[in-house]
C-alpha positions in Angstrom: -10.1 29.6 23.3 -9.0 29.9 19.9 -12.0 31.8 17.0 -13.6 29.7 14.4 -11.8 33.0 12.4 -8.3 32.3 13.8 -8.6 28.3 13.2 -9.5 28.8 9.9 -6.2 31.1 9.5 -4.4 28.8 11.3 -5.2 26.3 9.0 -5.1 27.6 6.0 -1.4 28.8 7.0 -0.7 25.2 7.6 -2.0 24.4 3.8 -0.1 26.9 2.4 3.2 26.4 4.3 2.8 22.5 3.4 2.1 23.3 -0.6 5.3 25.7 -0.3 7.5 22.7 1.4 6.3 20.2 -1.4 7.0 23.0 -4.0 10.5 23.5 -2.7 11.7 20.1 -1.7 9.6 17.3 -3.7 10.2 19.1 -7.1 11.7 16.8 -9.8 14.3 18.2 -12.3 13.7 17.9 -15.8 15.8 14.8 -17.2 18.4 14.9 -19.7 17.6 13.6 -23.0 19.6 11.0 -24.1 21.1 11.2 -27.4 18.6 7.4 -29.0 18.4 3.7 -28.2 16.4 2.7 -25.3 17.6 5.4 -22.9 15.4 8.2 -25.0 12.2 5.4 -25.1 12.9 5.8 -21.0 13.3 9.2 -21.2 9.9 10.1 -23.6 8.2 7.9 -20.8 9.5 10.0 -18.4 8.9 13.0 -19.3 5.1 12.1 -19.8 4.3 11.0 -16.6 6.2 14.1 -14.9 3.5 16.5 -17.1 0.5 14.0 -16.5 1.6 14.1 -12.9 2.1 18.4 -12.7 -1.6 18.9 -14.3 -2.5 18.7 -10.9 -1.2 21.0 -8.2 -1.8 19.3 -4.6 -4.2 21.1 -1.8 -3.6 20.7 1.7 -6.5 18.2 2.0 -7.3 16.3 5.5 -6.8 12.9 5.8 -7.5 10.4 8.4 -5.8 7.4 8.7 -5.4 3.9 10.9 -4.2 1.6 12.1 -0.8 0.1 13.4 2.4 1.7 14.3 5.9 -0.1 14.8 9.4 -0.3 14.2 10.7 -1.9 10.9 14.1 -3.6 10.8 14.7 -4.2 7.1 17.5 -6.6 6.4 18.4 -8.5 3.6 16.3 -12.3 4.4 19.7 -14.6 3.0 22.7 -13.2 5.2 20.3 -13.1 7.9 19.2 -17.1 7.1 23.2 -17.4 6.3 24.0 -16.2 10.4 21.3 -18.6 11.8 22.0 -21.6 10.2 18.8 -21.7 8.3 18.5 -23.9 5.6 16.6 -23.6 2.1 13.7 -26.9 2.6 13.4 -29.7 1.0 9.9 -28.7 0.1 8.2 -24.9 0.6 5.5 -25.0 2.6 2.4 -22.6 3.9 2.4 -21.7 7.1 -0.7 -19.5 8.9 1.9 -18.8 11.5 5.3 -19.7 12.9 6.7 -21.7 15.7 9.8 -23.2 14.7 12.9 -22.1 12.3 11.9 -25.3 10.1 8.0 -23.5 9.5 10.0 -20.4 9.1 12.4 -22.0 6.6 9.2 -23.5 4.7 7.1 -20.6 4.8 9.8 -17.8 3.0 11.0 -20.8 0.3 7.1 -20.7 -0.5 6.5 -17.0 -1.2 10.0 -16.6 -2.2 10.1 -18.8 -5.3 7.0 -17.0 -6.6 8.3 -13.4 -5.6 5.2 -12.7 -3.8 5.1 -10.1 -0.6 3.7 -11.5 2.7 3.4 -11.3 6.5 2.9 -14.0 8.9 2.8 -13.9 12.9 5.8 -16.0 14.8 4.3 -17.6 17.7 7.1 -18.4 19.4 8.8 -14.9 21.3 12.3 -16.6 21.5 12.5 -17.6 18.1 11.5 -14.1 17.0 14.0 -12.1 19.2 16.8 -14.2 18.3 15.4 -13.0 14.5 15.8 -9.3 15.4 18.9 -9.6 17.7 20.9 -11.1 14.8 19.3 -8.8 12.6 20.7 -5.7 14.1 24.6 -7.0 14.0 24.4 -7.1 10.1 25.4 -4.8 8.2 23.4 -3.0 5.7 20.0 -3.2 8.3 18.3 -0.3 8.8 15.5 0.4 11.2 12.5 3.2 10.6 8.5 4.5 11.0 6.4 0.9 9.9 2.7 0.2 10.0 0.5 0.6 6.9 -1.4 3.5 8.5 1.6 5.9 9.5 3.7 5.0 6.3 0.6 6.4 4.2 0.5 9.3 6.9 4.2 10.4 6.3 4.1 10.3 2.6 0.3 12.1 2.8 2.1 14.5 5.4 5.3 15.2 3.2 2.9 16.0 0.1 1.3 18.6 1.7 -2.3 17.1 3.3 -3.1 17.7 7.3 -3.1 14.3 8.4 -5.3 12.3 11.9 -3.1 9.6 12.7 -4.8 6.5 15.0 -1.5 4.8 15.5 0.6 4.0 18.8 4.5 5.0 19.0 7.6 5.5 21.3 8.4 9.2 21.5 12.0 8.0 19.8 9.3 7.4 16.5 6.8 9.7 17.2 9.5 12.7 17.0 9.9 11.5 13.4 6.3 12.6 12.0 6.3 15.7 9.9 4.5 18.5 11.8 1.3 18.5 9.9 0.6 14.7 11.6 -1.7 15.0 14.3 -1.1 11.1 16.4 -4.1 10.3 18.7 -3.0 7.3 21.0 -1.4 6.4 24.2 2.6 6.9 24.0 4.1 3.6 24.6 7.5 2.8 26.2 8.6 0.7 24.0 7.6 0.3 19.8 6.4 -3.0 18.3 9.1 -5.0 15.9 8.5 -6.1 12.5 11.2 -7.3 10.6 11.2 -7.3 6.8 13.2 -10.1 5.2 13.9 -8.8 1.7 15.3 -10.5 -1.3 16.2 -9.0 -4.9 15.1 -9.9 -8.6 17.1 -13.4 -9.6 18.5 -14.4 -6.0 18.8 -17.4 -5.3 18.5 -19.8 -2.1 19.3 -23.5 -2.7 17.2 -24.5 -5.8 14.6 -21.7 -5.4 15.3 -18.6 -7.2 13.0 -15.3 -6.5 11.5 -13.9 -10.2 11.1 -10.4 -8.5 12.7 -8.4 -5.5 10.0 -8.5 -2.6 9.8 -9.4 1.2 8.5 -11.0 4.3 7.3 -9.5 6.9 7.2 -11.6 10.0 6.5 -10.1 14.0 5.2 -10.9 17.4 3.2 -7.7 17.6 0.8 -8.2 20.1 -0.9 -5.1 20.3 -1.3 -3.8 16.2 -4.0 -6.7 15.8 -6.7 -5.3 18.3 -6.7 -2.0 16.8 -6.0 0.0 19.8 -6.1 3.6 18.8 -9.7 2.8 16.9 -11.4 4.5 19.7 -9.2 7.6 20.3 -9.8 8.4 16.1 -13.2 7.7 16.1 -13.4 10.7 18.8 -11.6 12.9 16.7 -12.8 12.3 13.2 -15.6 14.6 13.8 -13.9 17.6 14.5 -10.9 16.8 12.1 -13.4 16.9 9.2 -11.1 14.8 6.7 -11.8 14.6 3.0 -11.1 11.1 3.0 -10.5 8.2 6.1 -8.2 5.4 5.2 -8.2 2.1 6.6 -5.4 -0.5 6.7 -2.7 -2.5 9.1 -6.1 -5.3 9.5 -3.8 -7.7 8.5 -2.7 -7.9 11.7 -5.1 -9.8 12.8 -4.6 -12.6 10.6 -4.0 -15.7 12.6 -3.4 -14.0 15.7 -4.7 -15.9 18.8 -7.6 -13.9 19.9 -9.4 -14.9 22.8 -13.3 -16.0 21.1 -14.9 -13.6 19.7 -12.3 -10.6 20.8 -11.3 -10.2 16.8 -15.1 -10.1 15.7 -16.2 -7.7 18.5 -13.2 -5.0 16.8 -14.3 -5.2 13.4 -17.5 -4.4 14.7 -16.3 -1.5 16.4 -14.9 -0.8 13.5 -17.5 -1.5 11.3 -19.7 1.0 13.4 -16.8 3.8 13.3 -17.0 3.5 9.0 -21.1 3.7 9.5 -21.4 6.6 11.5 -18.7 8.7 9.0 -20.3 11.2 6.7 -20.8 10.6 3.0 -18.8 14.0 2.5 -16.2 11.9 3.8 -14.5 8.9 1.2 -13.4 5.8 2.5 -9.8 3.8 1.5 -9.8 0.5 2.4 -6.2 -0.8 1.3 -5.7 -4.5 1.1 -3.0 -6.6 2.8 -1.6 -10.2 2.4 -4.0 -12.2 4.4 -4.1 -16.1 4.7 -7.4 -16.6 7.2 -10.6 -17.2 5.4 -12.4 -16.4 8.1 -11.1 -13.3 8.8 -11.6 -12.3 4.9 -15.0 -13.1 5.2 -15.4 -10.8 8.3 -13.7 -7.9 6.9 -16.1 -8.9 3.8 -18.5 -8.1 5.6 -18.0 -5.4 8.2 -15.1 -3.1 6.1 -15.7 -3.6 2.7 -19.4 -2.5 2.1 -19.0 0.7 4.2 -15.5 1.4 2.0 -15.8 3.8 -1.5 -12.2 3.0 -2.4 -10.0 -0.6 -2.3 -6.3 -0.2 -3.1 -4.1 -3.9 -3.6 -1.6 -5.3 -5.3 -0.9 -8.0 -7.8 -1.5 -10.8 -5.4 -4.1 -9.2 -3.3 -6.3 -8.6 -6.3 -6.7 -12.5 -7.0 -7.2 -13.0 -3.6 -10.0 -11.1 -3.5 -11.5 -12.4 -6.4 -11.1 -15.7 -4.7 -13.4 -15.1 -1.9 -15.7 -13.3 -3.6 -16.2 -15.7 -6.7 -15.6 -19.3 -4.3 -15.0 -18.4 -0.9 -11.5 -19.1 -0.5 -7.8 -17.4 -0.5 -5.5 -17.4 -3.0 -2.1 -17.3 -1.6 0.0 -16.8 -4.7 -0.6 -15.4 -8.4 1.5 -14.2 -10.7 4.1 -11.7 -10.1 3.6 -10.3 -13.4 0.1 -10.2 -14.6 -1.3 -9.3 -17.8 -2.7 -5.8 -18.2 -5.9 -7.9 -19.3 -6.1 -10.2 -16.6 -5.7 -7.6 -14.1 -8.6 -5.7 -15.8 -10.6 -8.1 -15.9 -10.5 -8.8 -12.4 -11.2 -5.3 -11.5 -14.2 -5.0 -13.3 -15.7 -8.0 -12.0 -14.8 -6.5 -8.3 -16.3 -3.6 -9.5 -19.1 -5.2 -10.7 -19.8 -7.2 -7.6 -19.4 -4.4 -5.1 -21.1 -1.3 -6.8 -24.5 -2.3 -6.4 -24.0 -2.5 -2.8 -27.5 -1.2 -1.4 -26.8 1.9 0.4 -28.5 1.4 3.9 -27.0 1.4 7.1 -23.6 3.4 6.3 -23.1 0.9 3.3 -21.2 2.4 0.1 -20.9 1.6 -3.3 -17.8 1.0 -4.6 -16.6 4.0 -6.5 -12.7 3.7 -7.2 -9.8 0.3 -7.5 -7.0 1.0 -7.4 -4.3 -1.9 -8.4 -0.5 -1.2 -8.1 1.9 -4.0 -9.8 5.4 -3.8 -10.6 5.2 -3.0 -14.1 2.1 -0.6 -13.7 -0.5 1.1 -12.3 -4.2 0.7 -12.7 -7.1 3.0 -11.5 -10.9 2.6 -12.0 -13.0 5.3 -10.8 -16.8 5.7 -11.6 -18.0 8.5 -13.9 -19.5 11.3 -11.7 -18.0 10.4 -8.5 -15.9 12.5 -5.6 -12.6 10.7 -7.5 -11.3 13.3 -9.5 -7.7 13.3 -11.5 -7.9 9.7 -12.7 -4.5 10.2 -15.1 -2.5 12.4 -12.6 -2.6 9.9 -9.7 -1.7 6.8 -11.9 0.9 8.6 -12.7 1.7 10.0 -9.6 1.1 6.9 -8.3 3.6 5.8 -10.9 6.2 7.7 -10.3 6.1 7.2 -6.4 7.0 3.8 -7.2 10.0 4.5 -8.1 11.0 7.1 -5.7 9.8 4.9 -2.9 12.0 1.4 -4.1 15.3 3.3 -5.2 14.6 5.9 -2.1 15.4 9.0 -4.7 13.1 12.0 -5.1 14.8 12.9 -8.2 14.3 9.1 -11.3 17.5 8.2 -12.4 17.1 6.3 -16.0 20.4 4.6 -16.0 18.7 3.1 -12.3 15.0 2.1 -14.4 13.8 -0.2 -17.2 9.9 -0.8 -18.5 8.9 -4.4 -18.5 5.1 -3.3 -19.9 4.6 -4.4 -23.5 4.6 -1.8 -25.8 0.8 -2.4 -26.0 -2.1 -4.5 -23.9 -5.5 -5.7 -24.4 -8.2 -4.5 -22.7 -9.1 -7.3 -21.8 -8.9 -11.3 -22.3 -11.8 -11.6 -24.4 -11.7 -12.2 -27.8 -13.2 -8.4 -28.6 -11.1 -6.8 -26.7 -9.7 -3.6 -28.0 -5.5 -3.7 -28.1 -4.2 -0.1 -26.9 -0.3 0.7 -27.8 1.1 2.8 -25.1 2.4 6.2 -26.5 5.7 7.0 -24.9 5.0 10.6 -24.7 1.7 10.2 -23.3 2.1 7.0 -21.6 -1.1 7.3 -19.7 -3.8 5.7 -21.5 -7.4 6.5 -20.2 -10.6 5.4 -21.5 -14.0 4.5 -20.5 -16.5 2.0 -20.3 -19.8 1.4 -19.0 -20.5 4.0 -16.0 -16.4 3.9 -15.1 -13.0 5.3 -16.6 -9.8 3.3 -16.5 -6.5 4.9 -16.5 -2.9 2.5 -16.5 0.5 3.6 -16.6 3.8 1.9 -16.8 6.1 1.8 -14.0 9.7 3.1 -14.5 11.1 0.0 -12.4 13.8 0.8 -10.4 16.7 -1.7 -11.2 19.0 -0.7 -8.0 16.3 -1.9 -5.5 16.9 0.0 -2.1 13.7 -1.3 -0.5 10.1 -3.3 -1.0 8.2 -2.9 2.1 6.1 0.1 2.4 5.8 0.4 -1.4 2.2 -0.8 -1.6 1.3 1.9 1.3 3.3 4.8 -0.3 2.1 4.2 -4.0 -1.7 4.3 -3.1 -1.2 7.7 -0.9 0.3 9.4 -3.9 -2.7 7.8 -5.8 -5.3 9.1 -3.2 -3.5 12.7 -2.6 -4.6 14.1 -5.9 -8.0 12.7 -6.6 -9.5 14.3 -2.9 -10.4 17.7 -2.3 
């Protein structure tokens, strides 16, 4: 039996041999300044967000993390639509889930045209492996790790934190988890497929032209959706101790055909699992493109309230407003928002959830976090566990890029900003107007009980990959404001 005196070395080794790996391997050269013009605005922008990002030096902290686990085949969605014969519609159409290549035709035209990220079930198993069969003769697909919770694992992992992993995997994917992930779940033979149809800035299809690269997911996973491995991590969280437990692949769920009252009973469980975690411990809820009202109103109600920290995107936000201001999704917004409109639905998120009465594992709402293409937004209440508010935007930042051009190192011939050179606080007429400083390009302030921190997003312009952005952007946003 190992001594609470050897564990502690043990794991304190562990921290240090992670900090060294992240020091050695994830260190990014200083750029080249370029002689004027545009390239040195890129470069001044640069620059800042590398020294607001290296104010903070990262810990091993624990993390704890579910759910999901598959295989991602990532192909590009026209060649793949080109080989099958699918047509661009006469008319895009929203579908809850998929039967028939016509629905499936519909249902990318829709989120296509507004550049908008989604994933959608395909009912129909014939349909879907004659999806991922073709996929795999193409070239250019690649397959690797998916699932919201084991993404955020391996890029937690690879910056240095000891990560709990509730996810299920072949051994073909579980051998490709850093050391420092600890997976709790059965071993299955054979991983779950989701296949990610991706599409670049200005590509057309028929009429409809995409205003921003993006993707749909689409799978037949029938396992991800009841959250098997929610009972193996709720065993082990106690003795794993994290810093912080995050929560996300519950979009899985989302028009699945669950047998009555099969999806409510797990978000119970669930529910239960988030009530009985410690305060020490900080929650992460991140958000996922979800089209069933009911099933927002659930995770309303059993997720949210016990969660300190939500993380979205541009069109999650919106949608979140939705059901909290009427009730109902919103399936689309704008691929670029406004700095202002983006603030302003933060704060009245913020607003709704703080005052969450803490009884019965409930939480106020302590931190947003909203990643768009052109920046990053954080809120986090004065006097709270977030710490770091301006390192992880930028971190969180920066990851953006590495993540979509899949480059440690940002390469400004490969970038371009499309934030204005200044944004208003807000949409209200007395809103103050803050011009971003290219060699601080954070800007921070406060308000009320809460600071707000945004910074622009060096967008990379030789797009490798979408999917998995979301998930990788809000671990490097999380990493540095935990113990």
């Amino acid at each position: 039996m190992i001594s609470l005196r050897t564990g502690t070395l043990i794991s304190l080794l562990v921290a240090m041999l992670a900090y060294l790996y992240v020091q050695k391997y994830h260190k990014e050269p200083k750029p080249q300044q370029p002689a004027d013009g545009e390239q040195n605005r890129l470069y001044q922008v640069l620059s800042g967000l590398l020294r607001a990002e290296k104010k903070v030096a990262l810990v091993g902290s624990r993390v704890a993390l579910g759910f999901g686990g598959c295989q991602d085949i990532l192909v590009e969605a026209m060649p793949l639509f080109n080989k099958l014969n699918i047509q661009p519609p006469t008319t895009p159409k929203h579908h809850d889930s998929v039967e028939t290549e016509e629905e499936l035709s519909q249902l990318l035209a829709y989120f296509f045209k507004h550049g908008a990220a989604a994933e959608r079930y395909i009912s129909n198993d014939t349909l879907f492996k004659e999806l991922t069969d073709t996929s795999k003769t193409l070239p250019g697909h690649r397959l690797f790790l998916g699932g919201n919770a084991p993404v955020m694992a391996r890029r937690l992992a690879n910056m240095g934190a000891e990560v709990l992993l509730g996810a299920r995997f072949a051994k073909d994917l579980i051998n490709t988890m850093p050391d420092n992930v600890k997976i709790v779940g059965e071993v299955l033979e054979e991983n779950d497929i989701h296949l990610l149809l991706e599409y670049k800035t200005g590509e057309h299809w028929g009429e409809y032209r995409a205003p921003r690269a993006n993707r749909l997911i689409v799978h037949s996973d029938n396992s991800n959706p009841y959250l098997e491995t929610l009972e193996a991590l709720e065993k082990e969280l106690p003795n794993f101790d994290p810093s912080i437990l995050v929560i996300g692949g519950l979009q899985m769920m989302d028009n699945f055909p669950f047998k009555e009252g099969e999806r409510l009973e797990r978000l119970h469980k669930l529910k239960n699992m988030l009530m009985k975690t410690p305060k020490k411990t900080s929650i992460h809820f991140e958000m996922a493109s979800f089209s069933d009202e009911i099933l927002m109103q659930e995770i309303l109600d059993n997720v949210v309230p016990y969660s300190d920290s939500l993380g979205m995107n541009e069109q999650e936000l919106p949608n979140l407003v939705s059901m909290l201001t009427t009730g109902n999704v919103s399936l689309v917004a704008d691929a670029y928002p406004r700095v202002a409109s983006t603030l302003d639905e933060m704060r009245l998120i913020y607003k709704k959830l703080k005052n969450t009465e803490e009884i019965g594992g409930k939480r106020k709402l302590t931190r947003l976090h909203v990643h768009t293409l052109a920046y990053q937004a954080i809120l986090t209440t004065k006097g709270s566990a977030w710490r770091n508010t301006m390192a992880a935007a930028a971190k969180a930042s920066l990851t953006a890029y590495r993540h979509v051009c899949d480059s440690k190192v940002v390469d400004l011939m490969k970038a371009r900003l499309i934030m204005d050179e200044s944004f208003s606080t807000s949409t209200m007429s007395t809103a103050q107007r803050i011009a971003m400083q290219e060699d601080r390009p954070v800007s921070c302030w406060e308000e009320d009980d809460y600071q707000i921190c945004i910074a622009p997003v060096l967008v990379c312009t030789n797009v490798k990959q979408t999917a998995g952005g979301g998930d990788n952007i809000s671990s490097a946003g999380l990493i540095v404001q935990v113990e």
